[in-house]
N, C-alpha and C positions, 0 to 999 in steps of 0.2 A: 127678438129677445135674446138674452143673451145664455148659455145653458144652466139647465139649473135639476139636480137630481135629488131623488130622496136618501135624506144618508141615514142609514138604521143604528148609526153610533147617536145623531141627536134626533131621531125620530122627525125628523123634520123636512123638507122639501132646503135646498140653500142652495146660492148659487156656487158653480163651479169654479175654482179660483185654484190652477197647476200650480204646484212648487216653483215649477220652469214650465216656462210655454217652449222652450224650447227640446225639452223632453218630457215630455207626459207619458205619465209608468200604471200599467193596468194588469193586476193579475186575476187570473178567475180557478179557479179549482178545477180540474181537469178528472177526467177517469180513472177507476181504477178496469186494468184493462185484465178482465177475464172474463168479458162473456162479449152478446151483442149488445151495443146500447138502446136501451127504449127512449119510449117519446119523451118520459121528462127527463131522461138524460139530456135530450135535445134542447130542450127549453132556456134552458141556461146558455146553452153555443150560441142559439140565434140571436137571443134577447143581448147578451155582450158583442155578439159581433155587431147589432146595429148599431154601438154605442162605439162601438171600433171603428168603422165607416163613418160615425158623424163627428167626433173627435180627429179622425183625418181630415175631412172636409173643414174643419173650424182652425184645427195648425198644422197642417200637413201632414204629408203621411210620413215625412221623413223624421217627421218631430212628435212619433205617437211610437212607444214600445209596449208592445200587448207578449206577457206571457201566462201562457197557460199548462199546468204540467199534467204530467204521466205517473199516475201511480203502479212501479209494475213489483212491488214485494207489499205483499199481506195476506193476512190470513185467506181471506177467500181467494186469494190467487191458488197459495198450495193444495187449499181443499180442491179446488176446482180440479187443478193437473193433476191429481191423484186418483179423482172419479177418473178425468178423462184417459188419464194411462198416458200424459203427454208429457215433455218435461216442463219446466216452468219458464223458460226462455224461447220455448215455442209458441206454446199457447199466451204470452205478451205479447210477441212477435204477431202473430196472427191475428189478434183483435185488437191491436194497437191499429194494425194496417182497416182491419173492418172500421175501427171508429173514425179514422181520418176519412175514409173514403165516401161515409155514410154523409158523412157531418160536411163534405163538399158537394156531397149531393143535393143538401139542403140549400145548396149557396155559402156558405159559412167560408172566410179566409181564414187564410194560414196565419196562428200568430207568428210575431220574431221570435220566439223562443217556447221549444217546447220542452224543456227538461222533464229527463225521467228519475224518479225516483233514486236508482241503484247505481246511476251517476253521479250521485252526492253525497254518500254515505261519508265522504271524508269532512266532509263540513258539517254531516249531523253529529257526529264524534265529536267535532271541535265546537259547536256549541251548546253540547251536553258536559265539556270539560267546563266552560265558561259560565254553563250555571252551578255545577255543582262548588266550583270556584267562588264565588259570589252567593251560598247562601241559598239557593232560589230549588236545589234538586238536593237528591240523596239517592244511595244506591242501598237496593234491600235483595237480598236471595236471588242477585244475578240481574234484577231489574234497576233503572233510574229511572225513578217517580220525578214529576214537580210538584214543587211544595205549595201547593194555593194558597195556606196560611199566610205565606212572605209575599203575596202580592194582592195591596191593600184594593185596587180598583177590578179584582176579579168580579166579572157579573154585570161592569158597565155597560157589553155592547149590546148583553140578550136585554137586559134591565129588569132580572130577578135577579133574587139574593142566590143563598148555595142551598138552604133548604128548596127552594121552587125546581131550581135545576137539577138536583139529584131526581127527586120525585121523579120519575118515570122516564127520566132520562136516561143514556147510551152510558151509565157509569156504572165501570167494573169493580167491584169489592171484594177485595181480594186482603189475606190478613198479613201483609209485609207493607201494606199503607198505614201513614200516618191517619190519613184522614180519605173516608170515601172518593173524596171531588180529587184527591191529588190523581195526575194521569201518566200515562208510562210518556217515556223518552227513549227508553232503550228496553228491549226483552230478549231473552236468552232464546238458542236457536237448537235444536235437538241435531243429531249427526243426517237426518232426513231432511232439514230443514233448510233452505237458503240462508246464511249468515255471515259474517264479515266481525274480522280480528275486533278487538277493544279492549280500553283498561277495564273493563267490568265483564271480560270474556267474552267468547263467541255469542255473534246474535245479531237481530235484526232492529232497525228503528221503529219507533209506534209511529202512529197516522202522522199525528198532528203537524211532529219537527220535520216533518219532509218538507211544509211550504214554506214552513217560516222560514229553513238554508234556501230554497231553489227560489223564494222570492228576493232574497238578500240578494243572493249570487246575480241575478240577473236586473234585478229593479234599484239594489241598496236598501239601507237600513229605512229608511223612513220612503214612503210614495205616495202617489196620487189615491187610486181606485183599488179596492177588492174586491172581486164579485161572488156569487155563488144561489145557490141554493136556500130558499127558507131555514129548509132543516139543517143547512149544516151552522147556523147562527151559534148556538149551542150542541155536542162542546168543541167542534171543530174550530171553526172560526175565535170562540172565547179565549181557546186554550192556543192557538197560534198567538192573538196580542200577550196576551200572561207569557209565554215564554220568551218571545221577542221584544217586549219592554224590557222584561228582566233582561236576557241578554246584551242588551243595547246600550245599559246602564239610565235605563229609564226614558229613551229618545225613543218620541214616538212611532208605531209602527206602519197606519197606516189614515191619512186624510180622509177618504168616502169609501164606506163600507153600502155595496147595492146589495140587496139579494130578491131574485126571483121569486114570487108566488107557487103555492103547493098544483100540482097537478093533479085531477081525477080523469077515469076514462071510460067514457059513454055511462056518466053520471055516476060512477063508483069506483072507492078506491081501484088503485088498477094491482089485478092479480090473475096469474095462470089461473086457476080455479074457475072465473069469474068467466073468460074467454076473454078478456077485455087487456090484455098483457100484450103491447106495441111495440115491436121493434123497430127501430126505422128498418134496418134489414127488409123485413117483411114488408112492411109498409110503401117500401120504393117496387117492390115487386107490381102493384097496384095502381101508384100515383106517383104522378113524378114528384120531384124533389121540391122544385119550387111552391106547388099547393101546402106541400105538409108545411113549408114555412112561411107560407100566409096563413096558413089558420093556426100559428101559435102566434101570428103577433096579431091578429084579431081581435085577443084581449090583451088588455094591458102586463106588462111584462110582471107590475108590481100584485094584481090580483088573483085568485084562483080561476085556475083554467080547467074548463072542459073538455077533453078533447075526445069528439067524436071522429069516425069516419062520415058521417054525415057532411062532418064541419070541413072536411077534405074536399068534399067532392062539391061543395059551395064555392069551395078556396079555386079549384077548378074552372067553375062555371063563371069566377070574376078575371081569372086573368086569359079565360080567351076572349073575352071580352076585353079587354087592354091590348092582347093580343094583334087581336084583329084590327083594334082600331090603328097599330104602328102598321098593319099589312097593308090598311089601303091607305097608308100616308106614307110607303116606302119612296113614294119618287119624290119628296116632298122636302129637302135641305133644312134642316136646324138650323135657326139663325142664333142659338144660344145651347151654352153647356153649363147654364147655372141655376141648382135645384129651387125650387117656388120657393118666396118666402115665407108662406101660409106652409108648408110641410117643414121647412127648417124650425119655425117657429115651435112647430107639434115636437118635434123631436126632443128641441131646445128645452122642452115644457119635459122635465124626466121621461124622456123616451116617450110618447104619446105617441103610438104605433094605431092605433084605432083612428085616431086624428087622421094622422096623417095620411092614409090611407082614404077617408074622405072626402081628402084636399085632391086626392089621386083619381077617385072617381071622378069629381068635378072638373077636371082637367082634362079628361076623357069626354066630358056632357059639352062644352068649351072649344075643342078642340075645332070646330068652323070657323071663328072669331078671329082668332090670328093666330093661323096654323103652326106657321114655322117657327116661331117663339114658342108658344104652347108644346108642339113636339117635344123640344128641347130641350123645357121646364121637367115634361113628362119623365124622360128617358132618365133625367141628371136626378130627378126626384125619386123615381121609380130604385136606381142605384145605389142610394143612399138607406134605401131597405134590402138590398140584395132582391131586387127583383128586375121584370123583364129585361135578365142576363143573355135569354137565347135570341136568336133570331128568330121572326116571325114565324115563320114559313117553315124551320126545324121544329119549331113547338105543335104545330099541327100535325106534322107526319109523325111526332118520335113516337118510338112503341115503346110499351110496356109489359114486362116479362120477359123469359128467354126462351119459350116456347111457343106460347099459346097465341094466334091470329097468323096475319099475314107480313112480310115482313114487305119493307122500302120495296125491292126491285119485284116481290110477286105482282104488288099495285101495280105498279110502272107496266110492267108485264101486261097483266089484264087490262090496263086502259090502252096499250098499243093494240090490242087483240079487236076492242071494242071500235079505234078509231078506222083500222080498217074496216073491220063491220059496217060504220057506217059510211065509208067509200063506197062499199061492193052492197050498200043499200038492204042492208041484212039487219031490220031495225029489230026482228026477234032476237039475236043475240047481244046487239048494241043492248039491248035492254035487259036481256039475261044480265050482262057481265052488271051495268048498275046496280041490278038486283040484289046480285052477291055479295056486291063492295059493301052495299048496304048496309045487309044481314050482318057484315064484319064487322061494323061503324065506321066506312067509309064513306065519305061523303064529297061527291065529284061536284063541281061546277064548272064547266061549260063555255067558254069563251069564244071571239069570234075565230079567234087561226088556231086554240089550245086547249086543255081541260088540265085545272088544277086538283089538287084533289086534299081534303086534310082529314083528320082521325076523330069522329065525334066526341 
């Protein structure tokens, strides 16, 4: 079939139809970088990355531009470096570096474009001149508001009016607005503060107009995909189309609006308090990279997800099982690099990652029938999820942690110690040393000239 996703501008599943098949433009909302990212920060990189890999697969990869940005000015930035005693170009600098490193540990690629925030201030200037030129903004006591009054389809993509949205929602009331729902574009900057020259004085940009410049800058005025977060539907997402219509002169801003399902963790909001608060930081400490992102596509990208540590160490328990089954079919030649069509199909189907992922066991249960096809199905289908990326035989040995167990060469070490032992007929120690590796989760097998050995 051919792709088809849910777009939350018409509530509906439709198929996918590019501008240009020859550039497909996908932007997703990126971080703001002052702290470690948690697991539903993660939710969103996986879930767009697999859409990134399957839109390569469908028009190449030369014909897919995925941007995703860097928020590094805002409020919780300067709170943050002030608790921390850091400056604020540090402390970006340093969890900008954790989030990429975290989010490739998961599997997750690099988009083409990662703009930062405070790289763009000159085009959030020039299209806050462009609204307030046009009618659409106004400047009150050092701020520019936009004027929600002047744009008639405000409330289309959440599809409540502005009473529902205010209600309980992330809106500031402050008495230099016209109107509640109007949102900043520009805010004054104190002499402590990070800020940047303007016709309405010193100061910094509000959230919103950060993507709508850095998705112009890099995508154009009108594109394919936006992705993000449930929650940021309203008023992140609302108040990005309301500004970039208006700016645009009313040319649409963006064709398919995706967003991610809410995440809970180990069956409850997730909060410090709770114990239940997941960094992937921490989290990689534990498990490798690749578990944690099978068990967020487990469930489907569009519903709420659980995530347990439980659900980790399941995610574990299936891919050494794929694992194993590429280890004892390593001598085995591919006679194909083209993914099943039963898991194209799943993807095809708005990212159906649960699907697919069934099509992947079967293909594992299969794998006797016609091996060297089936391999090759496997590997190229398995890819298409950011999965079994390592080699065999690495995924067994790798360790976890930076301290705790035994490392590569102690193994290596004790099973040389053991293989002697049992030259020199010394089956009391040949059997100590297994005993040990044991105790570790070491797990030897035994061959006729070698002993392997992998990490339970």
């Amino acid at each position: 079939m051919s792709l088809h996703l849910f777009n939350t501008l018409k509530r509906a599943k439709e198929a996918f139809i590019p501008i240009d098949p020859d550039q497909v433009r996908m932007y997703v909302c990126g971080p703001t970088v002052y702290d470690f990212a948690h697991i539903g920060n993660a939710r969103p990189v996986v879930a767009f990355d697999v859409l990134y890999r399957l839109l390569q697969e469908i028009y190449g990869p030369q014909h897919v531009i995925y941007a995703r940005n860097i928020t590094d000015v805002d409020d919780k930035i300067i709170a943050r470096a002030a608790e921390n005693g850091e400056s604020i170009g540090a402390l970006t600098a340093r969890t900008e570096k954790a989030f990429l490193d975290d989010m490739g540990a998961l599997g997750a690629q690099q988009p083409n474009f990662q703009p930062r925030a405070t790289e763009h201030i000159e085009g959030m200037v020039a299209m806050i001149k462009d609204l307030i030129t046009s009618g659409h903004a106004y400047e009150a006591e050092g701020h520019v508001l936009f004027d929600v009054a002047t744009y008639d389809d405000y409330g289309h993509l959440s599809g409540r009016n502005q009473d529902e949205m205010i209600a309980g929602a992330r809106v500031e009331v402050a008495p230099y607005k016209k109107a509640p729902s109007d949102f900043v574009l520009w805010k004054p900057s104190t002499d402590d503060q990070p800020g940047w020259d303007s016709p309405w004085g010193r100061g910094r940009p509000g959230w919103h107009i950060e993507c709508s410049v850095m998705s112009k800058k890099h995508l154009g005025t009108t594109f394919d995909i936006h992705g993000g977060g449930q929650d940021l539907i309203f008023p992140h997402h609302e108040n990005e189309v309301a500004q970039s219509t208006c700016a645009h002169g009313g040319a649409k801003f963006v064709n398919y609006w995706l967003h991610n399902g809410y995440l809970m963790a180990e069956g409850e909001k997730m909060s410090k308090s709770l114990g239940n608060f997941y960094t992937v930081h921490d989290l990689l400490d534990e498990f490798p990279g690749e578990a944690i992102r099978l068990a967020l596509m487990k469930t489907h990208y569009r519903k709420p997800l659980d995530f347990t540590k439980d659900g980790i160490r399941d995610a574990k328990i299936e891919l050494d099982k794929m694992y194993r089954a590429l280890l004892t079919l390593k001598s085995v030649k591919a006679s194909t690099s083209a993914p099943s069509a039963d898991v194209l199909d799943a993807l095809n189907d708005d990212l159906n990652t649960p699907l697919a992922l069934s099509h992947i066991h079967e293909m594992i249960a299969n794998l006797h029938e016609n091996t060297a096809e089936i391999k090759g199905q496997l590997v190229a289908s398995a890819k298409l999820l950011g999965l079994l990326q390592n080699d065999p035989e690495t995924w067994f040995k790798a360790k976890l942690g930076a301290e705790d167990g035994l490392s590569n060469a102690d193994i290596e070490t004790l099973i040389a110690k053991r293989r002697q032992a049992r030259v020199d007929k010394d089956f009391a120690l040949s059997d100590h040393i297994r005993d040990t590796l044991a105790e570790q989760g070491i797990i030897l097998e035994d061959g006729s000239n070698s002993t392997t050995w992998r990490r339970s």
